[in-house]
C-alpha positions in Angstrom: 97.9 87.2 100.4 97.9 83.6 100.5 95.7 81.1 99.9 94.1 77.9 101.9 93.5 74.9 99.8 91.4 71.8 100.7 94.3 70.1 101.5 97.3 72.5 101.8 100.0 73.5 99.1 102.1 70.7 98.7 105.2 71.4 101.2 109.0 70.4 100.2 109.9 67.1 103.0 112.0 68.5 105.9 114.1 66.6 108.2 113.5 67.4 111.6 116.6 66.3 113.6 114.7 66.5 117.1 111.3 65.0 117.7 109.0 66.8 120.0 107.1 64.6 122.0 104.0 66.3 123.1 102.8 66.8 119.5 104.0 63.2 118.9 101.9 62.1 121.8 98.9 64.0 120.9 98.7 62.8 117.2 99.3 59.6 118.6 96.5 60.2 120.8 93.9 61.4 118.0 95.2 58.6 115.8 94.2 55.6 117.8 91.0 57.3 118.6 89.8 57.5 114.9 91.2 54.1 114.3 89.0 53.2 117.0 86.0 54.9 116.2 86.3 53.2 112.7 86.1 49.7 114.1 83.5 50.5 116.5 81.1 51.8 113.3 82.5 49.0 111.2 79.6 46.2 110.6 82.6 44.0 109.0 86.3 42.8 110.3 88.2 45.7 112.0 91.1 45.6 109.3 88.9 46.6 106.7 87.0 49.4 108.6 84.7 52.1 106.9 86.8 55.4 108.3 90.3 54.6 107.1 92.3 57.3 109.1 95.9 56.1 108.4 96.8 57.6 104.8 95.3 61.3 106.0 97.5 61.1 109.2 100.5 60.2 107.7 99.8 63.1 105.1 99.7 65.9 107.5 102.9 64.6 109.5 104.6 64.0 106.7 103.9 67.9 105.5 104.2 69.9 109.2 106.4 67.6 111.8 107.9 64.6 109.3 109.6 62.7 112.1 106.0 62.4 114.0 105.3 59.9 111.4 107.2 57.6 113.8 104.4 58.0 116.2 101.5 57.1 114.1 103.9 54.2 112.9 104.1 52.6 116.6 100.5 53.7 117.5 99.2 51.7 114.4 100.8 48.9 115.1 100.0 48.7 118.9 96.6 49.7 117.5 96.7 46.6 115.6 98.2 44.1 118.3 95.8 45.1 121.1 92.9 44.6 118.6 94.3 40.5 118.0 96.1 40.9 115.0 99.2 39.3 114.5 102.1 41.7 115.1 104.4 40.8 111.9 100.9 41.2 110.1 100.9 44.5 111.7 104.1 45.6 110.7 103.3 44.8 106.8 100.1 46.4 107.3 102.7 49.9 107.7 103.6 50.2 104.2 99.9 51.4 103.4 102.1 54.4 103.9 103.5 54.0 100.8 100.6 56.3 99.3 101.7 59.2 101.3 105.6 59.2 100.4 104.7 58.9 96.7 102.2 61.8 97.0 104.8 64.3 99.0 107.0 62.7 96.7 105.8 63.5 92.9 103.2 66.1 93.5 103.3 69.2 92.0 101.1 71.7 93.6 98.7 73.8 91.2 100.1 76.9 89.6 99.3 80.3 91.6 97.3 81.6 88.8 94.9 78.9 89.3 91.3 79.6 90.9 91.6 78.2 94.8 88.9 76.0 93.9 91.0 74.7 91.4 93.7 74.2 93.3 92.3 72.2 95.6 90.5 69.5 93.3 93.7 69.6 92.0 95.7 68.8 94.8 93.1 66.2 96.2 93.4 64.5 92.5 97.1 64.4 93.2 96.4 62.6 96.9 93.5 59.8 95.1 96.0 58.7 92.3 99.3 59.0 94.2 97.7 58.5 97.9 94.9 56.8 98.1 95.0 54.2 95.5 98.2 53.1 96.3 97.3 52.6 100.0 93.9 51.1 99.0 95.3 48.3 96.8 98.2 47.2 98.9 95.4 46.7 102.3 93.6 44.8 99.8 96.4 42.9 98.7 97.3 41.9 102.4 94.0 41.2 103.7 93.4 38.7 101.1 96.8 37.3 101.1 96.7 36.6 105.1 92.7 34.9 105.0 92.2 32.4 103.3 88.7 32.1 103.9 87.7 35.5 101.5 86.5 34.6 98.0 87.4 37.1 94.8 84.1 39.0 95.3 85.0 40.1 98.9 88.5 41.5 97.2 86.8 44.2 95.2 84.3 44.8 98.3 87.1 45.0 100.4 89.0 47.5 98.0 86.0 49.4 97.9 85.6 49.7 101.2 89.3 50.8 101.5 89.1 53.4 98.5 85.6 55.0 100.0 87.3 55.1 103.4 90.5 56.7 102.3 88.6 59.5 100.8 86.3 60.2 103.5 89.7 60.5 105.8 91.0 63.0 103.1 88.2 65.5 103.0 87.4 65.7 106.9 90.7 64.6 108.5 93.8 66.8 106.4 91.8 69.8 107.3 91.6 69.4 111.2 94.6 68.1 111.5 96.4 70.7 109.0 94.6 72.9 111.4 96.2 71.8 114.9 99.7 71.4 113.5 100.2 74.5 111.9 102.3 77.2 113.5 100.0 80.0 112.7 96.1 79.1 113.2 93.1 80.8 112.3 90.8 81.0 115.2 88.0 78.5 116.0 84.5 80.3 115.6 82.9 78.6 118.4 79.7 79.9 117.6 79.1 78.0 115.1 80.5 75.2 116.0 77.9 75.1 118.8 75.2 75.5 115.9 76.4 72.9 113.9 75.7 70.5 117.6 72.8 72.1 117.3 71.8 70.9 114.0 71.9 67.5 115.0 70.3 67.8 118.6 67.2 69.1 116.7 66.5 66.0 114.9 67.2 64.0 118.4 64.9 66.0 120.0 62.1 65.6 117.6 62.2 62.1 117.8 62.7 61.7 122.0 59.8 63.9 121.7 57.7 61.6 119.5 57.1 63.8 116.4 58.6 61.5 114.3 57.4 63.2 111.5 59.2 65.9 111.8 62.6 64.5 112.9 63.7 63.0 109.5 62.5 66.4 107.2 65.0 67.9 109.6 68.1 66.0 108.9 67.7 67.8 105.7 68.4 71.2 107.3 72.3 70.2 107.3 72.7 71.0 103.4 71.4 75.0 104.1 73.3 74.7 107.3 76.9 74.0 105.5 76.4 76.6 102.5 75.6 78.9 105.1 78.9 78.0 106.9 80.5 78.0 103.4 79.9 82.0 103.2 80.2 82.7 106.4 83.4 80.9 108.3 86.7 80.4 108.0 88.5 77.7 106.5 89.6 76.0 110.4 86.1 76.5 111.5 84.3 74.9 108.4 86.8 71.5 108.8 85.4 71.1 112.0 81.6 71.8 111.6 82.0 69.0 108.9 83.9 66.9 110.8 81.0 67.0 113.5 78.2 66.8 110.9 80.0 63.3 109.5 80.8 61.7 112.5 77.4 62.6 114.1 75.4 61.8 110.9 77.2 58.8 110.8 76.5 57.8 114.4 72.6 58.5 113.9 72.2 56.1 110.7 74.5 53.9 112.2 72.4 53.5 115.6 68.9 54.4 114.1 68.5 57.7 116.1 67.1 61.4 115.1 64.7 60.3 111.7 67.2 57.8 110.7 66.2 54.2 109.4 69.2 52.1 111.5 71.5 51.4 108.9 73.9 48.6 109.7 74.7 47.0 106.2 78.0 47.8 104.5 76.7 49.2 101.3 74.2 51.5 103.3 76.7 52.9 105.3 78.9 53.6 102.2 76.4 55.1 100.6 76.2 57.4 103.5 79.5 58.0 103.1 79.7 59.2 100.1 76.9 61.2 99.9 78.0 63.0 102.6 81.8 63.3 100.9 79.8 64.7 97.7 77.9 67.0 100.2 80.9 68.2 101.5 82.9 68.9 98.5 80.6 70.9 96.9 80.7 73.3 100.1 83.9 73.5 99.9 83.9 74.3 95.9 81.2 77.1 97.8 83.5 78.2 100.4 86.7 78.4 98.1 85.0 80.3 95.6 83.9 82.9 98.2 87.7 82.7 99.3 88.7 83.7 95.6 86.3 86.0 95.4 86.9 87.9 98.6 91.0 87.6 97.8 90.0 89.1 94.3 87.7 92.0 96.6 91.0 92.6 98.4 93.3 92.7 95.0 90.9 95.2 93.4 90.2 97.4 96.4 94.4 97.3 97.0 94.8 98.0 93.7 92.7 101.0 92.9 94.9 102.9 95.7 98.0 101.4 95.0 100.4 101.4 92.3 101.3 97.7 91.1 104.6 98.6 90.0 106.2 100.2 92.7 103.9 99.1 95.5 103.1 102.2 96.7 99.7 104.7 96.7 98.6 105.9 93.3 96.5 109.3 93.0 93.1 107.5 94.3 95.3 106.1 97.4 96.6 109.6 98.2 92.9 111.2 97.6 91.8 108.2 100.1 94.8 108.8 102.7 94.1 113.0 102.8 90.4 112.6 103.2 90.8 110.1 106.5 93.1 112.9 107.7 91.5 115.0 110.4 93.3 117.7 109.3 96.3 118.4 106.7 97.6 121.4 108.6 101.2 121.1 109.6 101.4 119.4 105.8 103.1 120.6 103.4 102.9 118.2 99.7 105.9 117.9 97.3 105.9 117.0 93.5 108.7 115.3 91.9 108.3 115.1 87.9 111.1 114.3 85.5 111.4 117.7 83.5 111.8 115.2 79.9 109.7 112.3 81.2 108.5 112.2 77.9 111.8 111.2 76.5 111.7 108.5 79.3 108.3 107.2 78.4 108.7 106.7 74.9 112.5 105.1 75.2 111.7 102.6 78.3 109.7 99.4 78.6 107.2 98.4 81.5 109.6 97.1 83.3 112.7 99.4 83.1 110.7 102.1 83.8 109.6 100.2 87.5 113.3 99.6 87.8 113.5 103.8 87.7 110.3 104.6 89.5 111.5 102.0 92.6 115.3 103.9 93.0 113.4 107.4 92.8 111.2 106.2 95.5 113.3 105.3 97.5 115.7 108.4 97.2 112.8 110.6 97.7 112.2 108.5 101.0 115.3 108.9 102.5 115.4 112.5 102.1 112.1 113.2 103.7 111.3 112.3 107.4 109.8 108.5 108.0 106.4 110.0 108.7 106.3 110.8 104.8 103.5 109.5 103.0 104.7 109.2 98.9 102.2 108.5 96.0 103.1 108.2 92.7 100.6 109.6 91.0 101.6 108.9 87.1 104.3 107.6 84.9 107.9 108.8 87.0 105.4 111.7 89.0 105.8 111.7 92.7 103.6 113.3 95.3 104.6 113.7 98.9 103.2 114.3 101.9 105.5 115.3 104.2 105.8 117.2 108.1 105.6 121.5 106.5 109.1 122.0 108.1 110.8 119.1 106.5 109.9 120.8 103.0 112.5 123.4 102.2 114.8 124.6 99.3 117.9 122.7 101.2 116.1 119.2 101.6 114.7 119.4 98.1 117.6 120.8 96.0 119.3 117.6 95.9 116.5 115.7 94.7 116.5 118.2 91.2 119.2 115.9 89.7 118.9 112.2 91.0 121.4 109.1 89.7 119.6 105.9 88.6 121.3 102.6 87.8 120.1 101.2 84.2 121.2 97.9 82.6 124.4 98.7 84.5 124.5 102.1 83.3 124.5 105.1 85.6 122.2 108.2 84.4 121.6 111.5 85.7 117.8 112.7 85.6 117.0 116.6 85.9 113.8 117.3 87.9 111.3 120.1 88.3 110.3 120.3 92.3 106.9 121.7 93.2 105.8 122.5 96.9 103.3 123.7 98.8 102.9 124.7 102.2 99.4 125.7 102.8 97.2 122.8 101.9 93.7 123.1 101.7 91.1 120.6 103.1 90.2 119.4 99.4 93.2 117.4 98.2 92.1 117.7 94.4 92.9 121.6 94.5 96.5 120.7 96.3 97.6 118.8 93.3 96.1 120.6 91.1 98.7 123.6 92.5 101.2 121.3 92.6 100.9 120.9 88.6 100.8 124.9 88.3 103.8 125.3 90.6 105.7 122.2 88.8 104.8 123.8 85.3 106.5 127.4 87.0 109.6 125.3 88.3 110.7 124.0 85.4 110.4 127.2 83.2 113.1 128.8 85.7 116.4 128.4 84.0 118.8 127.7 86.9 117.0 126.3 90.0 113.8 124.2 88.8 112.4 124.5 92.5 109.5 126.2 93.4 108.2 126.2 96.5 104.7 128.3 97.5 103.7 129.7 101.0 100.6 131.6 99.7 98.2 130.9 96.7 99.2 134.5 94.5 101.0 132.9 91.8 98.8 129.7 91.4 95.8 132.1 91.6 97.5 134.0 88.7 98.1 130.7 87.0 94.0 129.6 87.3 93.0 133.2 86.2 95.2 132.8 83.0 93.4 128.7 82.2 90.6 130.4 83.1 91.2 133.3 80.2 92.5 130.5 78.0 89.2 128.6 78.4 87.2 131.7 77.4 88.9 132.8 74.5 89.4 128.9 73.7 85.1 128.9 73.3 85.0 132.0 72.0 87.1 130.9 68.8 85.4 127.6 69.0 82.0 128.7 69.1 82.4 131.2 65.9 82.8 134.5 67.8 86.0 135.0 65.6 86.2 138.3 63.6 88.3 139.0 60.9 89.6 142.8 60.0 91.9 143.3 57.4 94.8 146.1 56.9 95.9 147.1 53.7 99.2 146.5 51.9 100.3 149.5 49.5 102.6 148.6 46.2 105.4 151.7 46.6 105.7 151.4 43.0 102.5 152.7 41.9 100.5 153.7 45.4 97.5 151.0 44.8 96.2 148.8 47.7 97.1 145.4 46.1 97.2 143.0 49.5 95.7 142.8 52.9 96.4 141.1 55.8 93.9 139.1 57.6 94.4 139.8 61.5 91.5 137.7 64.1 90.2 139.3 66.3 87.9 137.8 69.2 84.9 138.9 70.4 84.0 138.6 74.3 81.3 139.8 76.1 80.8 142.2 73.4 84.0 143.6 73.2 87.3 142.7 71.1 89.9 141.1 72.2 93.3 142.2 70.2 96.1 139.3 69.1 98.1 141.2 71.7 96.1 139.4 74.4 95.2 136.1 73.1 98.1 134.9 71.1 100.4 134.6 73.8 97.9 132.4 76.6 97.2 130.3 72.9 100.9 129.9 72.7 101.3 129.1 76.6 98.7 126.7 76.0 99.8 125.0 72.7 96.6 126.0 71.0 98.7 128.0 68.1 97.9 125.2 65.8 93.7 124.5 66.3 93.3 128.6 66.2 95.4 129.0 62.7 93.3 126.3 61.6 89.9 127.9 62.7 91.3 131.3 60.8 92.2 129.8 58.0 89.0 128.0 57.3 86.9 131.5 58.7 88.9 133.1 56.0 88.4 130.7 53.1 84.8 130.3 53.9 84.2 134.1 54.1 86.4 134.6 51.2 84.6 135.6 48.2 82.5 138.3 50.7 85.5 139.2 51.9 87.0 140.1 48.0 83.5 141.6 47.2 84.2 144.1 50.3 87.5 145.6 49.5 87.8 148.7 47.4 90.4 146.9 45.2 90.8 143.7 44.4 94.1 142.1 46.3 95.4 139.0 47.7 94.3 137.9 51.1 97.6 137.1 53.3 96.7 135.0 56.6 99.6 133.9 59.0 100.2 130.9 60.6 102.4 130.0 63.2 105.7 127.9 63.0 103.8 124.7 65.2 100.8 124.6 62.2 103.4 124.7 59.4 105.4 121.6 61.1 102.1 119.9 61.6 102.2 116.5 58.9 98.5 116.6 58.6 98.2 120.0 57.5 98.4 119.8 53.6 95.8 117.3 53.3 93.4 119.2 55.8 94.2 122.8 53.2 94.3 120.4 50.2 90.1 119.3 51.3 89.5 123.3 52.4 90.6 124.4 48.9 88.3 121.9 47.8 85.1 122.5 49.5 85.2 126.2 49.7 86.0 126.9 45.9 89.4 128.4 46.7 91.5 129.9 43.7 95.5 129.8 45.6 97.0 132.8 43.9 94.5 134.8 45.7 95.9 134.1 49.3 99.3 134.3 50.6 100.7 132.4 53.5 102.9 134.0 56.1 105.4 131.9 58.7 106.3 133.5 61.7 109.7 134.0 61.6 110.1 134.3 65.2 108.0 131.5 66.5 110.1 128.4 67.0 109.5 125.3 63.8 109.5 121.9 65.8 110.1 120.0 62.7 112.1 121.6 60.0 111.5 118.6 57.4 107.8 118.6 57.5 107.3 122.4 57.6 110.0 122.7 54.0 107.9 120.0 52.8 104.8 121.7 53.4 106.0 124.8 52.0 106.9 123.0 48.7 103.7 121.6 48.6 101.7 125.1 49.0 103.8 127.1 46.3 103.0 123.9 44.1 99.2 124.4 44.4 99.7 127.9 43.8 99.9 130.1 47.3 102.6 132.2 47.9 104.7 132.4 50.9 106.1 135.1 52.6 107.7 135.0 55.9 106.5 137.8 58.6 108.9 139.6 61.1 112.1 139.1 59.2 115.2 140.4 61.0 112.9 139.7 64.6 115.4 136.3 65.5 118.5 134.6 64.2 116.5 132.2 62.1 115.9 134.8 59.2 119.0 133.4 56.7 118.4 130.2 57.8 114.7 130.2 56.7 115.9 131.8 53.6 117.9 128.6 52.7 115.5 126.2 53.9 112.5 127.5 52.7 111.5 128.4 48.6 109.3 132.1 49.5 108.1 134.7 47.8 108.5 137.4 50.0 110.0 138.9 53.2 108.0 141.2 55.6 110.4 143.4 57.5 110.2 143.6 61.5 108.6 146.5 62.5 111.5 147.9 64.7 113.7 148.6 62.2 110.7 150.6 60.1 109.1 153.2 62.9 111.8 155.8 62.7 114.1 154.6 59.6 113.7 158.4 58.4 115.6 159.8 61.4 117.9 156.6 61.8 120.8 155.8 59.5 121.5 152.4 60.9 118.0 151.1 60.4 118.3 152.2 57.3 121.7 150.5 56.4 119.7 147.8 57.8 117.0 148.0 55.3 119.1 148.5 52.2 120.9 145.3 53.0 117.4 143.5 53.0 116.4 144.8 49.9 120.1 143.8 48.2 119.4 140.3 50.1 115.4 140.4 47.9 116.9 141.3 45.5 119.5 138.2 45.2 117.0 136.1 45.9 114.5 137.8 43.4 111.9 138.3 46.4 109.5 141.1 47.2 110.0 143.3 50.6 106.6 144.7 52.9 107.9 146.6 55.3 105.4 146.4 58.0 104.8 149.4 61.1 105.1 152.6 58.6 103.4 155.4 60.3 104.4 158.4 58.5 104.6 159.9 54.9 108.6 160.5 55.6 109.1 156.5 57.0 106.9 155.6 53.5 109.4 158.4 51.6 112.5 156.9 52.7 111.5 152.9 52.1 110.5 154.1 48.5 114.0 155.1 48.1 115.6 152.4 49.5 113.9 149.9 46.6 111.1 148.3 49.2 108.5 147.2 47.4 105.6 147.7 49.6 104.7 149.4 52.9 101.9 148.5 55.7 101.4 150.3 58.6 98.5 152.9 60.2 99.9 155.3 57.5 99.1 153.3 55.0 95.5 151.9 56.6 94.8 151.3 60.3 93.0 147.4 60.1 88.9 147.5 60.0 86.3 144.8 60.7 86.1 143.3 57.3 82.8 144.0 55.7 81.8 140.9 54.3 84.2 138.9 57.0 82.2 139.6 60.4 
């Protein structure tokens, strides 16, 4: 989108090897016209006239057709000749033109991120100090120099007159002419250019008409007239109407018509002048401003559907493109997400990032017919909109590993590939599947391309947020129970621990950890609900101890995400605090099989909990691969066998080779063993006699609502 000045941006000189001679002729034309007009209005000698043409001529040849300054070169001097004037006079009067080289040849035009109101009083600065006051002084200098008869006074009137011309040529003339010498025009609004006539017929027909009155009050309605054409008409129209309103305004005070008092004194007429200059510059400081702020309309509105980056629609553009769709049928939509954009996002800058974003584009492009309509709808996410039987598994598999050039470097990104054949009317739902299907994809461990021709598996994917969403209020809106199950010592048969296990309730039923903890995990929620238990539990505690039949210590697990979460020993540390808490009477116990993010923080976390006086233990030992590992890393205080090795240990000689090795391993490290899932007096027997140390299970105590805990 480019801009219009006042007087255009400041164009390199060109040579022009072949001179055309109808424009030639026609500037010519138009050039001894004004300098004819100027000594017809002129009250004093014709070489110092009022409307000094010359410097805004040679201006605009010099910037569109250079060699037709040849024209107005011979035209001014035959101008000059047939007017009296000695032609060797004539020919010194040319290098007036001086001005106009110096301005094309040290102006700089005004930087793009000026205001185009700014860079048009900053351009016609450029053509009064480089232009016109060049010119001025050296017709001064040779007016004087060739009569003798003019005193010192009449120099600085005659410089005046020269300066006050020159500028009055600059404002009205660069913009017509600009205008007609230009490849590529805007259109004449005729319209109101016939209202501008109009304008100054009404003040002519007042007076023929004897209400003389009335005739010079309506002179006055040219300054709402030209702010009305400054909002209203383009920039070739508005040069024009102004043009008119001079020259005619001109003619009027010059010959005493239409309200006007004749004025036929110099200083009057300059006056004139240059109240109509002022008049004119401030409407077009009016029109330029609406320019920039109808540009700016167009930025802003271009922007909010496109991506500035990679020049192409963002998620509002694609929302705007689907609804002026009559229908999306026959449409099928493809999303293109990096499976580790986050890697990407956090490595690259701004800029490398485009670089990415540009070659994905286009490789996404070329793989898709040309009727394809791509939006990128976030950082390095694509959404296509593409024909429905362009969008298969053949012409989207290559796309799952694309090669983009960085710094030089060639690297391979993996992709997940969501599509979707049946769109609905309402393109917010369609990306919303897209997202569902995308999170699908890239959970598939070979082929991370899934591609939908019915809604069962997205509708399976809403019903699950759905379920998250409820259970997510349900926690948060202190509808979580806590039961407890007993721990047995195998050493002396008391009930000396118990296990806090949540429960939710939901439309007045409960909701088991069987149902919830896996949609928590699927939604990384593990860490805000172990949090929520863990304060239940401490708040609850003391009525929770005042329930039990024995006194014990109060176990609560957390997952491996909460115990690799920095902030979490401070959060505990102002818990403890608040609620009273006593740490010897709670144990913590880590997961074994859920998957520690950040082994560093979680051992430092550990050390920090056994040093304010809990005890740690670490559930489902023996479930995964990590149980030796954890062993080293973390300092415990006891191991909780996995269930499956405990339910039928009596009738199973390798589970129990299984279990004497853990208790030998306890026993080196000088832990306690809970074997967990013990259902029968013979399982509860045969750990006894293996050295465990103490047995939980429905044999031992089935879990019940707490008393003091609901």
């Amino acid at each position: 989108m480019t801009n219009t000045t006042l007087v255009e941006q400041v164009k390199p000189l060109r040579l022009e090897f072949r001179l055309s001679w109808r424009p030639s002729l026609l500037l010519g034309a138009a050039f001894y016209l004004c300098l004819s007009l100027a000594e017809l209005l002129s009250p004093i000698d014709a070489d110092a006239y009022l409307f000094w043409p010359v410097t805004a001529f040679a201006i605009t040849a010099l910037r569109h057709r250079p060699l037709t300054i040849v024209a107005l070169m011979i035209t001014f001097w035959l101008w000059g000749t047939q007017a009296g004037m000695k032609p060797l006079w004539m020919v010194a009067q040319l290098l007036t033109l001086i001005g106009p080289l110096l301005y094309l040849r040290y102006s700089k035009a005004g930087a793009p991120s000026l205001s185009m109101t700014k860079r048009r009083l900053h351009d016609l600065r450029n053509m009064v100090f480089l232009a016109v006051i060049p010119a001025s002084l050296i017709g001064t200098l040779l007016l004087v120099s060739n009569d003798n008869s003019l005193a010192f006074e009449d120099g600085w009137l005659i410089l005046g007159v020269y300066l006050a011309g020159e500028l009055t040529g600059l404002i009205l003339l660069i913009p017509v002419l600009g205008h007609w010498m230009r490849t590529a025009r805007q259109p004449l609004q005729w319209y109101h250019l016939l209202l501008t006539l109009a304008t100054l017929a009404i003040p002519m027909l007042l007076d023929a008409l004897g209400q003389h009155a009335f005739a010079q009050p309506s002179l006055f309605l040219t300054l709402p007239f030209v702010t009305w054409l400054a909002h209203s008409t383009n920039r070739g129209t508005l040069s024009h109407a102004l043009l008119i309103l001079f020259i005619g305004h001109l003619s009027l005070a010059y010959f005493g018509l239409g309200g006007y008092t004749p004025m036929t004194q110099l200083h009057q007429l300059i006056l004139l002048c240059l109240l109509l200059v002022s008049a004119f510059m401030t409407v077009d400081v009016l029109h330029a401003t609406r320019m920039d702020r109808d540009e700016a309309s167009r930025e802003i509105e271009w922007l909010s559907l496109h991506d500035h980056r990679v020049k192409t629609l963002n998620e509002r553009g694609l929302l705007n493109w689907a609804t002026q769709q009559a229908s999306l049928n026959g449409i099928a939509s493809v999303l293109l997400k990096p499976i580790n954009k986050d890697i990407y996002l956090e490595t690259l800058n701004w800029e490398q990032l485009g670089h990415i974003e540009r070659q994905v584009l286009q490789q996404l492009s070329a793989r898709l017919p040309s009727a394809t309509r791509v939006a990128k709808v976030s950082d390095l996410v694509f959404v296509a909109m593409a024909p429905a039987a362009s969008v298969n598994a053949a012409t989207l598999r290559p796309l799952l590993q694309l090669r983009v050039v960085l710094d030089q470097t060639s690297l391979s990104m993996d992709f997940a590939i969501a599509g979707i054949h049946r769109l609905s009317e309402n393109m917010t739902d369609n990306l919303a599947k897209l997202h569902t299907l995308w999170g699908m994809a890239r959970q598939q461990s070979s082929e991370r391309l899934q591609i939908s021709h019915d809604d069962k598996e997205i509708s399976a994917r809403k019903e699950l947020l759905l379920r998250f969403q409820q259970y997510r209020e349900a926690v948060e809106t202190d509808r979580l129970a806590l039961w407890l199950q007993p721990i047995q010592s195998l050493a002396n048969d008391k009930i000396e621990k118990f296990e806090v296990l949540a429960r939710i309730e939901l439309d007045g039923a409960i909701v088991s950890p069987g149902d919830f903890l896996p949609v928590f995990q699927r939604f990384n929620y593990l860490n805000d609900f172990d949090r929520q238990v863990i304060q239940t539990t401490f708040s609850k505690l003391a009525s929770l101890q005042s329930g039990l039949d024995a006194p014990g210590v109060i176990n609560i697990n957390i997952s491996g995400a909460t115990l690799a979460d920095k902030a979490l020993m401070a959060w505990i540390r102002e818990k403890v605090h608040r609620y009273n808490i006593v740490p010897q009477s709670i144990c913590i116990e880590i997961t074994e099989s859920d998957l520690i993010t950040n082994k560093e923080i979680a051992v430092h976390n550990v050390l920090s909990l056994r040093a304010m006086g809990f005890s740690i233990a670490i559930d489902d030992f023996g479930a995964g691969l990590a149980s030796f590992e954890y062993l080293n890393q973390f300092t415990v205080d006891i191991l909780k066998l996995d269930g499956q090795f405990i339910s039928d240990i009596a009738e199973n000689p390798k589970h129990q080779a299984i279990v004497r090795s853990m208790v030998d391993v306890a026993r080196s490290y000088q832990l306690k063993l809970v074997a967990e899932f013990v259902d029968s007096q013979a399982a509860k027997d045969c750990l006894q006699a293996l050295g465990v140390d103490y047995a939980q299970g429905y044999f031992i105590g089935k879990p019940e609502a707490a008393r003091g805990g609901s």
